[in-house]
C-alpha positions in Angstrom: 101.5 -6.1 -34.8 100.4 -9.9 -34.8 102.2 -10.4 -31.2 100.1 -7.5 -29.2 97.1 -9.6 -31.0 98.2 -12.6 -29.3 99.1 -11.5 -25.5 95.9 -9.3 -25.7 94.2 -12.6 -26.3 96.2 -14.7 -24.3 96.0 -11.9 -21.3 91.8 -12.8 -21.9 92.6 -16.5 -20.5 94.9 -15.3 -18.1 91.8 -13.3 -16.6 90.1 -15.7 -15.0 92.9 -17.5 -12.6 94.7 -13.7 -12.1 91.3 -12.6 -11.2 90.5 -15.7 -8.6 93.9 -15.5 -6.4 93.6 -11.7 -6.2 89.9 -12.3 -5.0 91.5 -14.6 -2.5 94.2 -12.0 -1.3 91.8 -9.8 -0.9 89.5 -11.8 1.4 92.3 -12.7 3.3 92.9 -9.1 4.3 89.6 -8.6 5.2 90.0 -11.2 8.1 91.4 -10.7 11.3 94.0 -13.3 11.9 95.7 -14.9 14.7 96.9 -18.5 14.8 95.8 -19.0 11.4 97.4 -16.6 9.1 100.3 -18.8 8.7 98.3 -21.2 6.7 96.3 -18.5 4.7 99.8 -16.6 3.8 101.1 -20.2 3.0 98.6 -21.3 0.7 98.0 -17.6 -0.7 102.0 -17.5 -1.4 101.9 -20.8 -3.5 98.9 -20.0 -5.5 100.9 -16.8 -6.3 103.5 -18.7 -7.2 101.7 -21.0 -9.2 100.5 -18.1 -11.3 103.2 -16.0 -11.5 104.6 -19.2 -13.3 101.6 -19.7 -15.5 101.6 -15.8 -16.6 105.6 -15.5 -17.6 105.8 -19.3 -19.4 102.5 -17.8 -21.6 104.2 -14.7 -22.2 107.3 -16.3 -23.0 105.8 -19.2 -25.4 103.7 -16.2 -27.3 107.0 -14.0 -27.6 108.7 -17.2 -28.7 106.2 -18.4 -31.8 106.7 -14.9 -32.4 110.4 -14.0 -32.5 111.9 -17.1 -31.8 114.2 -15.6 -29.6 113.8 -17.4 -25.7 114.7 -20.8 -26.8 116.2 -22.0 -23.7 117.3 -25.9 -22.8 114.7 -25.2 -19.7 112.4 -27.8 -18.5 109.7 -29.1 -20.6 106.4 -27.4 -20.4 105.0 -31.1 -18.9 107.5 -30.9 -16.3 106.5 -27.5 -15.0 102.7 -28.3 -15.3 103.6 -31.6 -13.1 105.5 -29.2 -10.6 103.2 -26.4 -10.6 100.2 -28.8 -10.4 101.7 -29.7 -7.2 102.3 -26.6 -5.7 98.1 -25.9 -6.1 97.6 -29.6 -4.8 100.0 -28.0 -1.6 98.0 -25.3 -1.2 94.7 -27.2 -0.9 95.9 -29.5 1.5 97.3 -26.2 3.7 94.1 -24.6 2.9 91.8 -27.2 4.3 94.0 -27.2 7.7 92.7 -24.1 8.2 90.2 -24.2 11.3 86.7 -22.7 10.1 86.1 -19.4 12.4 83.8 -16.9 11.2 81.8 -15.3 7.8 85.2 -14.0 7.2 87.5 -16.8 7.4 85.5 -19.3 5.8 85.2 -16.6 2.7 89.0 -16.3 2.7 89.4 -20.4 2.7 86.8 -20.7 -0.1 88.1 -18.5 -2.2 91.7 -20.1 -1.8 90.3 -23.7 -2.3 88.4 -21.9 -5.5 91.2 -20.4 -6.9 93.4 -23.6 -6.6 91.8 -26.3 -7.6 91.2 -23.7 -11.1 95.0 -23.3 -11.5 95.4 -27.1 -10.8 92.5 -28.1 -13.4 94.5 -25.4 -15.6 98.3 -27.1 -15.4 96.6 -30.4 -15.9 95.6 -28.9 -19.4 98.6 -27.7 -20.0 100.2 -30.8 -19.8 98.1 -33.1 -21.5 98.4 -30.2 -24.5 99.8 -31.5 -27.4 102.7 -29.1 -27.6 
């Protein structure tokens, strides 16, 4: 089927920002926290909201050219990039509050400020996309 063809391809794209925020989850559990695990689980928690978005609007678009079946009177995809854009510019900002400690925590911090400004550079294509 031409749909498993598309989200296998899509899924590809997908890799790269899915891979990123999991990095940064993962380096955030490696560090022993105190005051500042607030503002890692902050910025962590709006990155993963950020892509959670960015994974089920690409799902739905493919199943959509597909089937045609999800039409919805839903914001337009500009307005969500705009929104989620915004939610990884919020997650920068909380990301560079964070006080530099150790090895640890400064791994944890870049790999946050890595994996947002990707997701941000991503939205900002997806809404200067012609669609």
């Amino acid at each position: 089927m031409v749909i498993w063809e598309d989200l296998f391809a899509a899924s590809i794209f997908a890799a790269a920002p899915i891979w990123l925020v999991l990095r940064a989850w993962r380096r955030y559990r490696a560090v022993s926290w105190s005051k500042e695990a607030f503002l890692g689980r902050s910025a962590l928690a709006l990155l993963t909201l950020s892509l959670v978005v960015m994974v089920v609007g690409g799902v739905a678009a493919v199943v959509e050219e597909h089937m045609g079946a999800i039409r919805t009177n839903g914001p337009s995809p500009w307005k969500v990039a705009i929104l989620n854009s915004s939610i990884c510019v919020g997650s920068l900002l909380i990301a560079w509050k964070m006080p530099k400690g150790s090895r640890d925590v400064l791994l944890a911090r870049r790999s946050i400020v890595t994996a947002g400004i990707y997701l941000m550079i991503a939205w900002l294509l997806v809404m200067t996309s012609p669609h």
